[in-house]
C-alpha positions, 0 to 999 in steps of 0.5 A: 320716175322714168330714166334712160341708158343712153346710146352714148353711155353704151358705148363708153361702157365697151370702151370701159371695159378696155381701159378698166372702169365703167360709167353710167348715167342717165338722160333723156333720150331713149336707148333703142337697142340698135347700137350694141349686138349679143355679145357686146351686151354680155360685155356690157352686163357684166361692166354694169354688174360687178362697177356700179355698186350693189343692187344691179342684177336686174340691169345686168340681166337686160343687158345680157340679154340684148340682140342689137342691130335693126332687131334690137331696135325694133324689140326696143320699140316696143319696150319703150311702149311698155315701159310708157304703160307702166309709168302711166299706170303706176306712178310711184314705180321707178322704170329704167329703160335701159338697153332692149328691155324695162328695170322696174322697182317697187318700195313701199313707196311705190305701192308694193310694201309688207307688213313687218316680218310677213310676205303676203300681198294685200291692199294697195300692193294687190292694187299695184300688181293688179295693174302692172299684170294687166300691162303684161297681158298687154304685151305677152311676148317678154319674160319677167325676172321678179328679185327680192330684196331687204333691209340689213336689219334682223339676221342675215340668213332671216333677211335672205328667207324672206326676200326669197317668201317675197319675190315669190309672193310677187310671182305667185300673184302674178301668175293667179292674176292670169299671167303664165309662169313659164314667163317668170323668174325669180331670184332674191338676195336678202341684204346683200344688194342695198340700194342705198345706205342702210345706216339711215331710215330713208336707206332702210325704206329704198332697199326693202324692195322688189324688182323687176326686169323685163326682157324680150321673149323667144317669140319677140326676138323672132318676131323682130328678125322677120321684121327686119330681115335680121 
């Protein structure tokens, strides 16, 4: 499933952020990048990290992250090619196109789950990462921010050790499949960022997951300043 920030949705976020509330919503035309420049996006990040709910720092990160203007669009371009990719060859992943960059998520029903208490790749998580490692090939000039995430069951402290063992198990993966590790980083939040409401199985399943999100490099970003004269 594939969703879009829009244009307008960016604008009232800065508008938001002046009169103290933010909104986000989904739509299906897709967000170029060329509306919001550097800081405006750092605005923006922040207005998405801390006013709409848990479990958002990736999007925060794509944000913060924005350059705006022609580069923008032209980085967007491309991540809205990627993100079309990702959706093509893994179904079951949520893709967000949001701003300049792509939030992927995996649950269990996504393709990349664990066996209880254990943090390994196999299966059809291994067939998962396997394709998604081929698209980065695909498109070597982003980095790639891996998050990992539990349910509230079991202790605190336990739930934050193995969202860490997991985000890293997803990493690692990654990096034997040929991707460099210099474009990965990894951060991980035990059960502190539900997803949704972890009273019910349903929520439980949603918030033992790992996200993704994909940002433009250094070499993009020149890339799309020669492009487009700046």
């Amino acid at each position: 499933m594939k969703s879009y920030l829009t244009k307008t949705t960016v604008l009232l976020l800065t508008f938001g952020l002046v009169m103290g509330c933010g909104t986000i919503k989904n739509a299906n035309n897709k967000q170029k990048g060329a509306v919001i420049g550097a800081a405006g996006g750092a605005v923006i990040g922040g207005v998405i990290g801390n006013n709409v709910g848990k479990g958002n720092t990736a999007l925060g990160a794509i944000i913060g992250a924005v350059v705006g203007g022609a580069a923008g669009g032209y980085i967007g371009d491309r991540m809205d090619r990627q993100a079309e990719r990702i959706e093509e060859e893994i179904p079951g992943a949520e893709v967000t196109r949001v701003g300049e960059g792509i939030n992927v998520t995996f649950t269990e029903d996504a393709g990349v789950y664990f066996d209880t208490n254990k943090s390994d790749v196999k299966g059809t998580s291994a067939t998962t990462l396997n394709k998604l490692s081929d698209i980065f090939k695909e498109y070597p000039n982003t980095i790639i921010l891996v998050e990992g995430h539990t349910d509230s069951a079991g202790p605190e402290d336990y739930n934050w050790g193995l969202s860490q063992k997991r985000a890293e198990s997803v990493t690692n993966y990654l990096v034997n499949q040929g991707i460099a590790g210099s474009r990965f980083t990894t951060k991980w939040y035990g059960e502190t960022q539900p997803k949704e409401s972890n009273e019910t199985a349903a929520g439980k399943a949603k918030n033992r997951r790992v996200e993704l999100a994909i940002m433009a490099s250094e070499e993009l970003k020149q890339e799309a300043y020669r492009e487009t004269k700046g």
